[in-house]
C-alpha positions as CSV (number, residue, x, y, z in Angstrom):
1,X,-233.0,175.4,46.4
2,X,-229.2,176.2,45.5
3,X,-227.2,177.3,48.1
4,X,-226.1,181.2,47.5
5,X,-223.3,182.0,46.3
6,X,-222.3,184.2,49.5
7,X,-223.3,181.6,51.9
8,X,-221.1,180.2,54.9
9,X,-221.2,176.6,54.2
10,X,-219.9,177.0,50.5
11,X,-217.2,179.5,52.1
12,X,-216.3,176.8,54.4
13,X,-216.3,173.8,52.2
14,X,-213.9,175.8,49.8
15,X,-211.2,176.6,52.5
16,X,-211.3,173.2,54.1
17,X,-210.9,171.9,50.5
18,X,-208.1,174.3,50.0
19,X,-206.4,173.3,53.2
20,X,-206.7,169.7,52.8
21,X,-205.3,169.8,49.2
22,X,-202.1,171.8,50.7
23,X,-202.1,169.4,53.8
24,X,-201.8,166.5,51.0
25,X,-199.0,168.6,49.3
26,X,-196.8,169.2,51.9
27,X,-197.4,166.3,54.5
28,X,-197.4,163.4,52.1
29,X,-196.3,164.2,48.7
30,X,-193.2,166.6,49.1
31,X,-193.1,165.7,52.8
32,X,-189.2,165.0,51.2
33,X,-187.4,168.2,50.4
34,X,-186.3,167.3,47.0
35,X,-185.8,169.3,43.6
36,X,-188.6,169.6,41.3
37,X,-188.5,168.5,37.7
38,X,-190.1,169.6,34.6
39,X,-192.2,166.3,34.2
40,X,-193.0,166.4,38.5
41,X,-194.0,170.1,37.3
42,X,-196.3,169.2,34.5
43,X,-198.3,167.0,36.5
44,X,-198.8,168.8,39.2
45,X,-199.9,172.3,36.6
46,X,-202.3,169.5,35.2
47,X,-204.0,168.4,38.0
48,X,-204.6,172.0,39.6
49,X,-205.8,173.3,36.1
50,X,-208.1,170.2,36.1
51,X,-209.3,171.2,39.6
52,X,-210.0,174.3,38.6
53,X,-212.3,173.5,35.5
54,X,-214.2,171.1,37.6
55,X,-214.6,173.6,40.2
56,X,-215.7,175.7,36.8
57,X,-218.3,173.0,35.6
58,X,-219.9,172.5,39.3
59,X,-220.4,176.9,39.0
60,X,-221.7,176.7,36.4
61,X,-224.5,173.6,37.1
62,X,-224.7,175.2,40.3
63,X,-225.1,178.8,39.7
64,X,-225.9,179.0,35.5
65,X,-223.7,180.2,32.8
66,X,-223.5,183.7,34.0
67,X,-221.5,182.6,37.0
68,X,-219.0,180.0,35.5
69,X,-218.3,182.5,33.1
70,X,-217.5,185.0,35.3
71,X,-215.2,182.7,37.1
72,X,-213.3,181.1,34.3
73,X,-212.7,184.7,33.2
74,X,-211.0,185.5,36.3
75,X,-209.2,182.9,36.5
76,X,-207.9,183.5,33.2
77,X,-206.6,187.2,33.9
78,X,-205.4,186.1,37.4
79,X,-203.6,183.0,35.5
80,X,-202.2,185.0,33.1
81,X,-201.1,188.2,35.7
82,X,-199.2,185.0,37.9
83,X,-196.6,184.3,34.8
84,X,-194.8,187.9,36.6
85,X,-194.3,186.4,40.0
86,X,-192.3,183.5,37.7
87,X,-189.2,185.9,36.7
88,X,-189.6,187.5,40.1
89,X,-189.0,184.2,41.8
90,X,-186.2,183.1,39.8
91,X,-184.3,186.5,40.7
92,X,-185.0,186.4,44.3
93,X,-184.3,182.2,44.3
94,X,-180.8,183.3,42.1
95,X,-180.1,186.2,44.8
96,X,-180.1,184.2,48.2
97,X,-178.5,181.2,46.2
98,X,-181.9,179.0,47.1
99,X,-180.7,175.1,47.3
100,X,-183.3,173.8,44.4
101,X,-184.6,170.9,46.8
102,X,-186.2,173.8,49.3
103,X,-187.4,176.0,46.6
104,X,-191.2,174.3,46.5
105,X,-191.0,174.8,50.2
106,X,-190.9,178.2,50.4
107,X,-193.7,178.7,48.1
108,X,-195.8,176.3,49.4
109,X,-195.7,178.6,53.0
110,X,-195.7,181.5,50.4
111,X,-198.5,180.0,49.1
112,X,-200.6,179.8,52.0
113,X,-199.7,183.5,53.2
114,X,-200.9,185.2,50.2
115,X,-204.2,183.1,50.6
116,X,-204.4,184.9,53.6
117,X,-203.9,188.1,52.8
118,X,-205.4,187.9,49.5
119,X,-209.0,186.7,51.7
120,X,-208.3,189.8,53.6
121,X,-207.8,192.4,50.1
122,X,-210.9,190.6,48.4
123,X,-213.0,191.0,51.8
124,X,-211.6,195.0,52.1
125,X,-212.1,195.1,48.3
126,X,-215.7,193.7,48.5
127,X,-216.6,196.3,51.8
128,X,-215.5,198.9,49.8
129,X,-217.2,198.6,46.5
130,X,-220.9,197.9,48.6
131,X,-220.2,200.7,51.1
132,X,-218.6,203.6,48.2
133,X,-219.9,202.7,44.7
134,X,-217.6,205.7,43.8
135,X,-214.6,203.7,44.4
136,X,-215.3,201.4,41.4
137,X,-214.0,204.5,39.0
138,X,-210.6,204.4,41.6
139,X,-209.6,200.7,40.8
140,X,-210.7,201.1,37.1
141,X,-208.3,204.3,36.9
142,X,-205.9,202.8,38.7
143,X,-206.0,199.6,36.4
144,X,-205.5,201.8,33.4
145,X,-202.8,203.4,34.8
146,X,-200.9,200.4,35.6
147,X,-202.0,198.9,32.1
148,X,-200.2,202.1,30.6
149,X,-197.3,202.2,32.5
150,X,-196.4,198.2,31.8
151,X,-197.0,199.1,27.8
152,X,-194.1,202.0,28.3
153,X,-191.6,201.0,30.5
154,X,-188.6,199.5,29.5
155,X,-187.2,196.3,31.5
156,X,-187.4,196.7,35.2
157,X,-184.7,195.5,37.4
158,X,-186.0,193.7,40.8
159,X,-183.6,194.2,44.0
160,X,-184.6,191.7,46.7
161,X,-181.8,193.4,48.8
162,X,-183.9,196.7,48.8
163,X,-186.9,194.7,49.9
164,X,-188.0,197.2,52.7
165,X,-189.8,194.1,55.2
166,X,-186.4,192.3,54.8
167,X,-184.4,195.6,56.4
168,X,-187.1,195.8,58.7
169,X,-187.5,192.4,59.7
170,X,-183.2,192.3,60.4
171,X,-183.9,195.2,62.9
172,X,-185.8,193.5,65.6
173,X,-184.5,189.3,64.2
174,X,-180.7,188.6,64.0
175,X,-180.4,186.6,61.3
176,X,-177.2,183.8,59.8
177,X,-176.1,183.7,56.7
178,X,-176.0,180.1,55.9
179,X,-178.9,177.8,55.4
180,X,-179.7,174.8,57.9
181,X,-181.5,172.7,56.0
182,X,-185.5,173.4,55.1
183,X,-185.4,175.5,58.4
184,X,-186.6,179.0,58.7
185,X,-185.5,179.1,62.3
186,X,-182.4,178.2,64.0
187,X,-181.3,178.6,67.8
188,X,-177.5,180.1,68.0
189,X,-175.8,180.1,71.5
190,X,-179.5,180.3,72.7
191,X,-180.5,182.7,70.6
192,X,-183.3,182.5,67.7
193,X,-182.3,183.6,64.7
194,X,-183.8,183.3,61.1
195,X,-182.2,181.6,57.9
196,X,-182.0,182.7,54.4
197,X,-185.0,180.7,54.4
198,X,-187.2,182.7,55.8
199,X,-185.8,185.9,54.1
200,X,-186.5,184.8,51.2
201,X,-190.3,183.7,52.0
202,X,-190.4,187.2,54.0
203,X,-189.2,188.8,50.0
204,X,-192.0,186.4,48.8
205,X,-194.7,187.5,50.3
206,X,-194.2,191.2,50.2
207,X,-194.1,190.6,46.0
208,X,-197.5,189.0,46.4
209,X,-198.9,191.5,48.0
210,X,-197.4,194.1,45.0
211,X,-199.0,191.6,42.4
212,X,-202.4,191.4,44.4
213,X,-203.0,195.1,43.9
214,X,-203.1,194.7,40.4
215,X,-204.9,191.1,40.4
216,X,-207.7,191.3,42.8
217,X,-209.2,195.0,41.1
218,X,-209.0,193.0,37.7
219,X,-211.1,189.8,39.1
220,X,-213.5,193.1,40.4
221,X,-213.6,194.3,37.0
222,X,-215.1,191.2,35.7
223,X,-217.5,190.6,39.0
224,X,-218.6,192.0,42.2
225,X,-219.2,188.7,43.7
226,X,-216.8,187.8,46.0
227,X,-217.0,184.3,46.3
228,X,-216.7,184.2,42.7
229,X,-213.1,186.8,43.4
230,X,-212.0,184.1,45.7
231,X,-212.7,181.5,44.3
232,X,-210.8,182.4,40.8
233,X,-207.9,184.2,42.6
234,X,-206.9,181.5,44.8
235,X,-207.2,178.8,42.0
236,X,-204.7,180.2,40.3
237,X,-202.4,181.1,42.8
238,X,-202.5,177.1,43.8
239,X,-201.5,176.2,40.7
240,X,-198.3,179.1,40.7
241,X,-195.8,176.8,42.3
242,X,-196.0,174.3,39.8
243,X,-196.0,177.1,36.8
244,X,-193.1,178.2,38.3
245,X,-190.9,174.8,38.0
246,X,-192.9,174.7,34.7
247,X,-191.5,177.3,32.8
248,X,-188.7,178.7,35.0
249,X,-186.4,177.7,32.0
250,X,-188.8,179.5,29.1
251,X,-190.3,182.3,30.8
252,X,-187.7,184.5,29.1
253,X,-189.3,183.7,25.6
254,X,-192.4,184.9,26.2
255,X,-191.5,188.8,26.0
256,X,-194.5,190.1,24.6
257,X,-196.0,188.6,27.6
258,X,-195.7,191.7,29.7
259,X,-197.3,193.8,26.7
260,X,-200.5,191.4,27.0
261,X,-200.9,191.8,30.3
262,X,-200.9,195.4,29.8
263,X,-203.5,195.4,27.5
264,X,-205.6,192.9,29.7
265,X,-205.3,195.6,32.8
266,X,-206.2,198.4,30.7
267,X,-209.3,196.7,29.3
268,X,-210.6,195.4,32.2
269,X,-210.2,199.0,33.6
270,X,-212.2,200.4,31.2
271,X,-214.5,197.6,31.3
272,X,-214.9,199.3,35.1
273,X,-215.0,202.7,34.5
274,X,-217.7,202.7,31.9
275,X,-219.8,199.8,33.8
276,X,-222.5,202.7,34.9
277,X,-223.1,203.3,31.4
278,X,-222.2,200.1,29.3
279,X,-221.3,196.7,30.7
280,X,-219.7,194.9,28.4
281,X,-221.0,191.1,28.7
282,X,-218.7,188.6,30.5
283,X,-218.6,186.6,27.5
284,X,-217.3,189.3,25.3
285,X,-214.9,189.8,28.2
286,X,-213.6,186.8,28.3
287,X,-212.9,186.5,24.1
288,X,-211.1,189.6,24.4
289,X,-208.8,188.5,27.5
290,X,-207.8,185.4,25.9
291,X,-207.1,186.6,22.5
292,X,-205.1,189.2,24.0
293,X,-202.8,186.8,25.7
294,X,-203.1,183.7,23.0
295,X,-201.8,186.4,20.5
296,X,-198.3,187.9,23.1
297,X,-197.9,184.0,23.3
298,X,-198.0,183.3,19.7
299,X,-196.3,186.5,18.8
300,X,-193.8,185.9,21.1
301,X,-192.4,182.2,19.9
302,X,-192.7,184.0,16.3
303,X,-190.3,186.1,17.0
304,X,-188.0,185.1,20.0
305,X,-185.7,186.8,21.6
306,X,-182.0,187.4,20.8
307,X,-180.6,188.5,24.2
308,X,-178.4,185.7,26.5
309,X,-180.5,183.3,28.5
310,X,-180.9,183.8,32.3
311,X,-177.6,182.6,34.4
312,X,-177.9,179.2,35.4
313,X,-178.1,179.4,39.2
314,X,-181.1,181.0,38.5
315,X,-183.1,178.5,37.0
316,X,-184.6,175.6,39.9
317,X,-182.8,172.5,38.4
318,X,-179.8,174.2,38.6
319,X,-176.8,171.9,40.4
320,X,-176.4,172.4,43.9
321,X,-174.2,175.6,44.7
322,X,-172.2,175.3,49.1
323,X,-173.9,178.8,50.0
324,X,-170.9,180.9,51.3
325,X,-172.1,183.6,53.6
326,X,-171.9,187.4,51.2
327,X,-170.9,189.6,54.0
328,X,-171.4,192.8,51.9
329,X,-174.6,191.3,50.6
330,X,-175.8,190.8,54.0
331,X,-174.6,194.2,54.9
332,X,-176.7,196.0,51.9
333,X,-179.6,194.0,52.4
């Protein structure tokens, strides 16, 4: 007999495979701070997609075709919803001038926080859905609301020196303006104090958990089972870092992407506000979500776009820039 799918041993097999995957990442393949290239970049995407779809096949030998569906479908949206954390790295990397060589560092740590506190949205999420079935009709609203309001706004400017954990954090931390190294922390005249480093894995973090209020109510939109959220959610957030270095160069091109994801959110909302009535089959679900976003890709390399490129300290194979310490910088952030 099949284990369940909300049983403790497959929970615990899946972290300790997580964690032993991000152990090999960090301790022995980029245990080197170094810059990573496109080709570096391609691998890497390759082998966690790969991971993924295997993790897909066992679901779906395991559990049926209900089940794998559900989870390649979540993946998908979640997949698809990460390509936004791309352009908001590259303006918080261009901001606080990140050397390119400690770039995969800090989202490998910011990788590994927003596993965390993504485990702790899915398990809240989960609690609440079983507890108040009400609530359901509150993340479908607020899916279509968010769907809307990425179909009407124009361009929005992101300003990591507004980031409100950052002026909280230099309240109670003194911080220097210069990077040592890798390090996050640094000892002055007997003193800790934090690095860019860490400010910039602080401005991280708090993004993640902006994008996580979309993501995670879209994966519940497509299941309630929360091994199946999990599972989905944090596949594709492994595979983010290497996305990143991926298309860091292109993501510009894809314009229309934003408008895809819109539609994607506002589907998947109704999907889950009509559910009591009319559940549209996973399948269907899934051949909607990726015709969606095949067609903003498509469209978008059809018609590319005419304004300048991004700058080029903001792209992670940019040459080396001495970081010079920006008092007024320091002083708005």
């Amino acid at each position: 007999m099949p284990e369940s799918v909300g049983s403790p041993w497959l929970w615990g097999g899946f972290i300790a495979m997580i964690l032993a995957m991000l152990a090999l990442d960090l301790g022995v393949l980029h245990r080197r701070p170094h810059a990573v290239g496109v080709r570096e970049a391609a691998t890497w995407s390759v082998i966690w997609v790969s991971v993924a779809l295997l993790f897909n096949v066992g679901v779906y030998f395991w559990f049926g075709p209900q089940k794998a569906l559900e989870f390649l479908t979540g993946y998908l949206i979640e997949k698809a919803l990460s390509v936004d954390n791309i352009f908001v790295f590259l303006v918080i990397f261009s901001f606080f001038s990140v050397p390119a060589e400690y770039q995969h560092r800090v989202l490998f740590w910011g990788v590994l926080g927003a596993i965390i506190l993504r485990a702790i949205f899915i398990g809240v999420g989960a609690a609440l859905l079983h507890q108040f079935h009400w609530i359901i009709f509150v993340f479908g609203g607020f899916l279509i609301y968010t769907g809307i309001k990425i179909l009407t706004q124009k361009h929005e400017e992101v300003h990591p020196e507004d980031n409100p954990m950052i002026r909280l954090f230099r309240r109670f931390m003194p911080t220097v303006p210069e990077y040592h190294g890798s390090r996050f922390f640094v000892n002055v005249d007997g003193r800790r104090h934090a690095t860019p480093l860490f400010l910039v894995l602080l401005a991280v973090e708090t993004t993640d958990v902006i994008f996580a209020v979309d993501s995670i109510p879209a994966i519940f939109a497509v299941t309630p089972d929360p091994f199946i959220v999990f599972t989905s959610n944090i596949f594709a957030i492994l595979g983010l870092r290497a996305l990143y270095f991926l298309l860091a160069d292109v993501v510009d091109k894809f314009r229309y992407l934003k408008v895809g994801l819109g539609l994607v959110l506002a589907f998947v909302g109704v999907k889950m506000v009509i559910s009591d009535w009319y559940k549209i089959p996973v399948g269907i679900s899934l051949g909607v979500v990726a015709a969606i976003l095949g067609g903003a890709v498509v469209f978008s390399l059809l018609n590319p776009p005419t304004e300048a490129p991004l700058p080029e300290s903001a792209h992670p194979d940019a040459p080396l820039a001495e970081v010079e310490p920006n008092k007024d910088r320091d002083r708005a952030a």
